[in-house]
C-alpha positions in Angstrom: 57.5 33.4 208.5 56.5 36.5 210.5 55.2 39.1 208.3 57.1 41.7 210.1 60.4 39.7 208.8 59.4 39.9 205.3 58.6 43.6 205.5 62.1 44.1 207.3 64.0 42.0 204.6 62.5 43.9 201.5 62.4 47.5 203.3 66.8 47.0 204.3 66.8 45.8 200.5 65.0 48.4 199.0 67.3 51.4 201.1 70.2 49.3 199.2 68.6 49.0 196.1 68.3 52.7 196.1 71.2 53.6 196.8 72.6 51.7 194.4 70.3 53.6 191.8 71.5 57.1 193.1 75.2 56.3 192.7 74.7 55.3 189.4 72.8 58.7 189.2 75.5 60.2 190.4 78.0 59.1 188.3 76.0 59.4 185.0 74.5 62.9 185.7 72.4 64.5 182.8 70.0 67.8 182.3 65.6 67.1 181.9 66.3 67.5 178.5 69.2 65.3 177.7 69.0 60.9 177.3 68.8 59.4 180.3 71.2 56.7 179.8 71.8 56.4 183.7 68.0 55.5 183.8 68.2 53.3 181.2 71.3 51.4 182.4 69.8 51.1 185.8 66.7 49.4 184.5 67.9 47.1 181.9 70.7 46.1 184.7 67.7 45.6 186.8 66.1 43.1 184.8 69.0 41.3 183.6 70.0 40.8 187.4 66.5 39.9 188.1 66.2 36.8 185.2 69.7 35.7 187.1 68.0 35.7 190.4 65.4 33.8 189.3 66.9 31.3 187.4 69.6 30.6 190.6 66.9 31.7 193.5 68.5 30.2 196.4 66.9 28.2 199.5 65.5 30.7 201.6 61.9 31.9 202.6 63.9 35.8 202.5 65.7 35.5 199.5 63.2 36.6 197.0 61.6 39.6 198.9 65.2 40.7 199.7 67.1 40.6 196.5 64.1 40.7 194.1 61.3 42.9 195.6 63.9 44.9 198.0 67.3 45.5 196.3 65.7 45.5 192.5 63.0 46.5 193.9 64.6 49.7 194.8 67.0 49.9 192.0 64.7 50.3 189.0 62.9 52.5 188.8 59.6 53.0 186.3 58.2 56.1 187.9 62.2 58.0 186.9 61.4 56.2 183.3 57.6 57.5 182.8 59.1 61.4 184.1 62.1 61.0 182.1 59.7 59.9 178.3 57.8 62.8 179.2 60.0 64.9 179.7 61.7 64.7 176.5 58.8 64.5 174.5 57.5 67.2 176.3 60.6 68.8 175.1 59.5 67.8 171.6 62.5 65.2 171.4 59.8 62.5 170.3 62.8 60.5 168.1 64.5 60.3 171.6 61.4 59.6 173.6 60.3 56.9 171.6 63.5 55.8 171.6 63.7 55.4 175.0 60.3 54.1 175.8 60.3 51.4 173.4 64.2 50.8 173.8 63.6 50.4 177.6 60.8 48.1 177.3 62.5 45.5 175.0 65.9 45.9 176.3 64.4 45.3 179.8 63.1 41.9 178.8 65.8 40.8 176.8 68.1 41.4 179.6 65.6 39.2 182.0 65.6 36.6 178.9 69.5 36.6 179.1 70.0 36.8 183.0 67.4 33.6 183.3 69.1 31.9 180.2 72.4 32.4 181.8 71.4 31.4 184.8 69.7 28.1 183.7 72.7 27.6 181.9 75.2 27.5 184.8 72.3 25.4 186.8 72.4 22.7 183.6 68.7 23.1 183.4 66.9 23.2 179.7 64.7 25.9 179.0 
């Protein structure tokens, strides 16, 4: 595998992935000071899609660096998550900020938990 392939596959995946993050921007708009529940969406969606992927990876030397480090890649986002926490404690909404930090973290791995348990599931494989 060329290494100018995989750098194609996960750079056509990541412009996907973040467009897919914008929309979802888009349509869940909010001000510096305000949750940022599109954020938050995006990244637990992120993970749970990414324990599915794993658990059901298809054949294919391109698949991973496509879907995984591409698409998801470029639909999460941590550097939107660490401005975002700042910004609201920053803001001095720490209740919210710590909220978010520590909600994010352990709803981002439960949702990879769930995706890959799904997954497995469907595949009939224990674990």
């Amino acid at each position: 595998m060329s290494q100018t392939r995989v750098l194609t596959a996960v750079s056509i995946g990541g412009a996907i992935g973040a467009l897919g993050r914008w929309a979802l921007a888009e349509a869940l708009p909010h001000s510096g000071t305000a949750f940022p529940w599109a954020t938050l969406l995006t990244n637990v969606t992120g993970c749970l899609l990414m324990g599915i992927l794993m658990g059901l990876m298809p054949p294919g030397p391109l698949t991973r660096p496509f879907l995984g480090t591409g698409v998801l890649g470029g639909f999460t986002t941590f550097s939107t998550f660490a401005v975002e926490t700042r910004t609201l404690a920053a803001g001095h909404a720490w209740a919210s900020a710590c909220l978010y930090a520590a909600g994010s973290v352990a709803l981002g791995l439960a949702a990879v938990q769930v995706g890959l348990a799904g997954a497995r599931r469907r595949r009939g494989v224990a674990g």
